[in-house]
C-alpha positions in Angstrom: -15.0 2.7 11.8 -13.8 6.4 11.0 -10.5 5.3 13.2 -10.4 2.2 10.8 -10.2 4.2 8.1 -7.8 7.3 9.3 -5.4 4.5 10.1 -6.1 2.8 6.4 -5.2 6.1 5.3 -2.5 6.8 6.9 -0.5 3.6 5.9 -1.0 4.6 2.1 0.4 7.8 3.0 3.0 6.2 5.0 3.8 3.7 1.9 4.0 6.7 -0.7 5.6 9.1 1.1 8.7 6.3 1.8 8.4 5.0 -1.9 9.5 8.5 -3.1 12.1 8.6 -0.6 13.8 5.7 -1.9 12.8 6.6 -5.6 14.9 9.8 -4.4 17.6 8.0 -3.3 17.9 5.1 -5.8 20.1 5.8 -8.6 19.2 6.2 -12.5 19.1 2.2 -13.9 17.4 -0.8 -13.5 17.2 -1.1 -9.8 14.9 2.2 -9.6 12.4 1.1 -11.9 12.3 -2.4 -9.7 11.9 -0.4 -6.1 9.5 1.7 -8.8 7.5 -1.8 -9.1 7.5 -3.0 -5.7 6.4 0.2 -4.2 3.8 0.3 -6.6 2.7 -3.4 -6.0 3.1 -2.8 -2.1 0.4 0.0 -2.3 -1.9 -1.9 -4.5 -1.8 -4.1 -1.7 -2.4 -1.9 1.0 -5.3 0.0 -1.0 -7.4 -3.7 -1.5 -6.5 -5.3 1.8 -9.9 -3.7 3.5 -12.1 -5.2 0.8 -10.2 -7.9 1.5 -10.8 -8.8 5.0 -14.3 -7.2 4.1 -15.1 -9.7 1.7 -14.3 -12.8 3.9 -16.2 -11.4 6.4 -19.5 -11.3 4.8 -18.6 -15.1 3.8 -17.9 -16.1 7.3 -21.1 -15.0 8.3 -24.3 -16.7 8.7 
């Protein structure tokens, strides 16, 4: 469980640390705020994926 969630951890800060690399390297316009969006959306994800899987679990079982 604790490796579960080091490894959960992990990818958010794998996810943030690469969405302010390309917010670094984007240039000033349209596209930025875009990348700014999808990197935004991309960690939402990431963040409720365990309650997620979590919540189909409990409704799988008996």
């Amino acid at each position: 469980m604790i490796a579960l969630i080091g490894h959960w951890v992990r990818s958010l800060i794998i996810i943030v640390l690469l969405g302010n690399l390309a917010d670094f390297v984007l240039p000033k316009g349209d596209l930025k705020k875009y990348a700014g969006l999808v990197v935004g959306l991309v960690l939402l994800l990431a963040m409720v994926s365990p309650v997620w899987s979590l919540i189909h679990q409990v409704g799988k079982s008996p």
